[in-house]
C-alpha positions as CSV (number, residue, x, y, z in Angstrom):
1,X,-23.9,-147.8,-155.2
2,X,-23.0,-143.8,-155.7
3,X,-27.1,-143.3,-154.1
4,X,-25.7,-145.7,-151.3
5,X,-22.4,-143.8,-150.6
6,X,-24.5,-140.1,-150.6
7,X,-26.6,-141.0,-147.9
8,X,-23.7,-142.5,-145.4
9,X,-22.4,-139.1,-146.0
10,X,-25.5,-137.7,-145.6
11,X,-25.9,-139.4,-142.2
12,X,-22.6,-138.9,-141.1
13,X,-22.5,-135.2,-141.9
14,X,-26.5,-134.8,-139.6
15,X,-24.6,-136.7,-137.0
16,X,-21.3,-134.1,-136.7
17,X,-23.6,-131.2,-136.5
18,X,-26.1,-132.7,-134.2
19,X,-23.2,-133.6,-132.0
20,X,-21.4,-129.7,-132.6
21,X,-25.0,-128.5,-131.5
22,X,-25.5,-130.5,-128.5
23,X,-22.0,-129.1,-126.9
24,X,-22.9,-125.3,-128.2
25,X,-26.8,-126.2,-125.8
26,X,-24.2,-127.6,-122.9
27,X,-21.9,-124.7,-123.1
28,X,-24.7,-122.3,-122.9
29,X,-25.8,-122.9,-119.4
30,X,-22.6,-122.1,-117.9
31,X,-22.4,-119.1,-119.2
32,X,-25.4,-118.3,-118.2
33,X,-25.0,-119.9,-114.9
34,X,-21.8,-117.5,-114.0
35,X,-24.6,-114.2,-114.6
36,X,-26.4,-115.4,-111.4
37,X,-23.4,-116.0,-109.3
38,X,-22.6,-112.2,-110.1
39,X,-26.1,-111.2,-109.9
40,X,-26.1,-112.7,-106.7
41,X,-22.8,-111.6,-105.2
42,X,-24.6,-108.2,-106.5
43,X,-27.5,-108.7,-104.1
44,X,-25.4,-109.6,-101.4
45,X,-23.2,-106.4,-101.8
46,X,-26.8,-104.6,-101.5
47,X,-28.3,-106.9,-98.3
48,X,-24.5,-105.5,-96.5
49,X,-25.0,-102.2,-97.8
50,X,-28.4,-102.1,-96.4
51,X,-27.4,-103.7,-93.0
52,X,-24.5,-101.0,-92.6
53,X,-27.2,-98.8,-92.8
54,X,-29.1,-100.4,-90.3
55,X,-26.4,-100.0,-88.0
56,X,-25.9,-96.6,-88.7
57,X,-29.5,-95.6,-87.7
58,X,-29.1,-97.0,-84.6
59,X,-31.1,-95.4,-82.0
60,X,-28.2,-93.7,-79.6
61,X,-28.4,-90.6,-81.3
62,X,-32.3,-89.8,-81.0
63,X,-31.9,-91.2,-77.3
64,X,-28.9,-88.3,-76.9
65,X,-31.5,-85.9,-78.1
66,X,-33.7,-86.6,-75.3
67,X,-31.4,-85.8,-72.8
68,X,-32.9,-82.2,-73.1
69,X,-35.7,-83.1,-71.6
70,X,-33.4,-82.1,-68.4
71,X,-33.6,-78.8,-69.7
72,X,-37.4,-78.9,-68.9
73,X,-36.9,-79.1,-65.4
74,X,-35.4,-75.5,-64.9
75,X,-38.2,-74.1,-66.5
76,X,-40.4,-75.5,-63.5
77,X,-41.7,-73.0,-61.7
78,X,-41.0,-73.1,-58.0
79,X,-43.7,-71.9,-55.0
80,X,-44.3,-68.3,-54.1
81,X,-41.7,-67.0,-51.3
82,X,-43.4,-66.4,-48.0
83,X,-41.7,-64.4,-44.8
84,X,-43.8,-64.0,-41.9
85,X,-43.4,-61.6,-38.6
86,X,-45.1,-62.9,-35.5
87,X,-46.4,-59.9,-34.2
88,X,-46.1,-59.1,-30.3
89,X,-47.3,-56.3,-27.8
90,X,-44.9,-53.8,-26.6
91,X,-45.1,-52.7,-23.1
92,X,-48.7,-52.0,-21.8
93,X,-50.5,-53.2,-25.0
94,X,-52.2,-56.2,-26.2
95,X,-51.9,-56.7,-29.7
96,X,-51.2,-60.3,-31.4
97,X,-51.4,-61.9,-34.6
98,X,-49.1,-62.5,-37.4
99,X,-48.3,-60.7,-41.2
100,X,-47.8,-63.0,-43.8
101,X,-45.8,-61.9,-46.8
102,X,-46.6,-64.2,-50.2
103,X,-44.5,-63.0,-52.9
104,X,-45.9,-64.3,-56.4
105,X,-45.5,-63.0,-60.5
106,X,-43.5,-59.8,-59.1
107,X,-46.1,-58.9,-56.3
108,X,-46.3,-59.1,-52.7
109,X,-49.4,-59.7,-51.0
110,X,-49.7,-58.9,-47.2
111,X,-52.1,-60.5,-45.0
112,X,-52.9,-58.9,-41.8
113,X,-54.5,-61.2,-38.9
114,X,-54.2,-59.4,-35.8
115,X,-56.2,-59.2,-32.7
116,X,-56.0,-56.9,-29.1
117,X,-55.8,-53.4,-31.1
118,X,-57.9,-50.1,-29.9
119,X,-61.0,-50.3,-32.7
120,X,-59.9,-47.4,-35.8
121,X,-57.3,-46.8,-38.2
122,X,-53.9,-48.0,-37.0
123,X,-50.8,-46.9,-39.0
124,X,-48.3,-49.9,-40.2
125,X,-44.9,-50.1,-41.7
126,X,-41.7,-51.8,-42.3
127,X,-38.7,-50.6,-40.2
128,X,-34.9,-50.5,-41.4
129,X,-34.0,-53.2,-38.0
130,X,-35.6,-56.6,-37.1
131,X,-34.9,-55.9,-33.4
132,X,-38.0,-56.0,-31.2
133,X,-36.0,-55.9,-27.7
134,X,-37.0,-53.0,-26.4
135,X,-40.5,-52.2,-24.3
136,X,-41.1,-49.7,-26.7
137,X,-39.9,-50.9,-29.9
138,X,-37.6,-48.0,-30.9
139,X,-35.0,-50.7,-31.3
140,X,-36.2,-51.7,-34.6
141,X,-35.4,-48.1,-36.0
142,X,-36.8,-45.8,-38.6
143,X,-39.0,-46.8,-41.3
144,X,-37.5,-49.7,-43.9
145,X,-36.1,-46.8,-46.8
146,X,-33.6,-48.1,-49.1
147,X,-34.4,-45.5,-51.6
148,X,-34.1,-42.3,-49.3
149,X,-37.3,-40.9,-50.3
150,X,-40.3,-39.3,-48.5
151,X,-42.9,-40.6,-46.4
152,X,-46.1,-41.7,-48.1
153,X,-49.1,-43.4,-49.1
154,X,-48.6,-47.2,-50.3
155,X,-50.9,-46.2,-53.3
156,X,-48.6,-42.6,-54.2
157,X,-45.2,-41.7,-55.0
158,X,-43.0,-40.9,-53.2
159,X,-43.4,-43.2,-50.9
160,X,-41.1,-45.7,-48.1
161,X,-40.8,-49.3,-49.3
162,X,-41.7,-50.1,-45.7
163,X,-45.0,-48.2,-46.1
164,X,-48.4,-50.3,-45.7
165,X,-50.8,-47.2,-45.3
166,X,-53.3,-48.4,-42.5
167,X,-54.9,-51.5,-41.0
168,X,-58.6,-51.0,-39.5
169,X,-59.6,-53.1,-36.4
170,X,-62.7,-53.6,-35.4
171,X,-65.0,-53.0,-32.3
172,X,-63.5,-56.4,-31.0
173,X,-60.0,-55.1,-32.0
174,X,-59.7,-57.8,-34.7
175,X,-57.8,-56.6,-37.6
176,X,-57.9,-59.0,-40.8
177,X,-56.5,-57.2,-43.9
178,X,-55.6,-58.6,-47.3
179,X,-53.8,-55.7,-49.6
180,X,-50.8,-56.3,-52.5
181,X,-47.8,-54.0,-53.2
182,X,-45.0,-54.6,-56.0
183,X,-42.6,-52.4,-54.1
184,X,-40.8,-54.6,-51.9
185,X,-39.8,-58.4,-51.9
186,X,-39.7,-61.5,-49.5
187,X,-36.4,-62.8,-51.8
188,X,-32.7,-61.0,-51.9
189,X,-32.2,-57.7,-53.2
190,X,-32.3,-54.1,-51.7
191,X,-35.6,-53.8,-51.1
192,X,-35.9,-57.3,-49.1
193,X,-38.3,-57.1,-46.0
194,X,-36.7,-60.3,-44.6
195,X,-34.9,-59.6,-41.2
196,X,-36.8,-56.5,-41.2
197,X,-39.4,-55.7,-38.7
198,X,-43.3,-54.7,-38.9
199,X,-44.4,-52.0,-36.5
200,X,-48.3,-51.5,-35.5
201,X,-48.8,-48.1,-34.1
202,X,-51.3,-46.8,-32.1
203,X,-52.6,-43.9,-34.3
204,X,-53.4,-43.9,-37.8
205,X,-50.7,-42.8,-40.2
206,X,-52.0,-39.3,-42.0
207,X,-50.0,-40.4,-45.1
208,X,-48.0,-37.1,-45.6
209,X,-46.5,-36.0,-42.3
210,X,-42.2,-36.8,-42.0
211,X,-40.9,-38.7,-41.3
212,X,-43.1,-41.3,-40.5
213,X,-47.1,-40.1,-40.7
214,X,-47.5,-39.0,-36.9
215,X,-49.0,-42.8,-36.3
216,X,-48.4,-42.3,-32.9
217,X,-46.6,-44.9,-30.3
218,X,-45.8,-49.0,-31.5
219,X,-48.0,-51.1,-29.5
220,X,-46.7,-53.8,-31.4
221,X,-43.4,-55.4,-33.4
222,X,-41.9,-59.0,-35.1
223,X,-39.2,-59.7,-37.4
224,X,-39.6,-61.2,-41.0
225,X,-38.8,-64.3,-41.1
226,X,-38.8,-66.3,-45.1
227,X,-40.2,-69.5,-44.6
């Protein structure tokens, strides 16, 4: 009977703690289950974090920074300025042609193309007026001197910003001349040619008498005009 009694006790003692250890396993999940919902709220935090960042990167700013690229077009360089003087005969002469000015990296390159001249050395130059009016051409003035020095070769100092030296035509009277000076320019500034005009005389220019070489008469004159 006492054996009988010690295992009901025995039996009911296994059950109380099988039971207590069955709700301690049940409990344990939930505990456990809360970690995730914070490690997950966690991750979320992160994922907004991340998309704030996102939005912050946004591509406005690097497209702002292109907008120099404008810049790049005023560092285009433009074409070379060019003036030309449509040369005509004065009275009793029967020269023709043009001088074309091309102004480029600081220098001025003159191109002669002229025809009707007495073969030889002809003296040509600048003067201070672009008037071509009268049968002579005195009306266009002195030589083109901004500087006020003497009269001279292109190649020498001192010398006229209006002087070219000379121009050589041939037996046919054809004068085609390339040369290129850095002492006078088709753009603003004092020593512009523009509105000036280009004398052809009939002589050649000795390159040292004043005030103007002893070229003899103008048989020919035209204004600068910038085109």
């Amino acid at each position: 009977m006492l054996t009988l009694r010690r295992s009901i006790c025995f039996l009911v003692v296994s059950a109380a703690l099988a039971a207590s250890g069955c709700k301690k396993k049940t409990q344990a999940p939930t505990t456990g289950s809360a970690g995730p919902e914070i490690a997950s709220g966690t991750t979320g935090s992160a994922g907004s974090a991340d998309m704030t960042g996102s939005a912050g990167s946004a591509g406005s700013a690097g497209s702002a920074g292109s907008a120099g690229s404008a810049g790049s077009a005023a560092a285009t360089p433009g074409p070379p300025a060019t003036g030309v003087a449509e040369i005509k005969a004065t009275k009793g002469n029967k020269v023709s042609g043009t001088v074309t000015f091309n102004e480029h990296d600081g220098k001025t390159e003159v191109v002669v193309d002229l025809k009707g001249l007495t073969p030889g050395d002809h003296g040509f130059h600048v003067h201070e007026t672009g008037d071509c009016s009268a049968p002579d051409a005195k009306s266009a003035g002195d030589h083109f001197n901004p500087d006020k020095v003497d009269h001279g070769a292109p190649e020498a100092a001192p010398h006229h910003t209006g002087d070219l030296g000379n121009i050589t035509a041939d037996k046919k009277g054809i004068a085609k001349v390339t040369k290129t000076v850095d002492f006078m320019t088709v753009n603003d500034g004092p020593h512009s040619i523009v509105g000036k005009a280009v004398i052809v005389h009939g002589n050649a220019d000795d390159l040292k008498s004043q005030p103007a070489g002893n070229a003899g008469p103008r048989v020919g004159c035209g204004v600068v005009a910038k085109k």
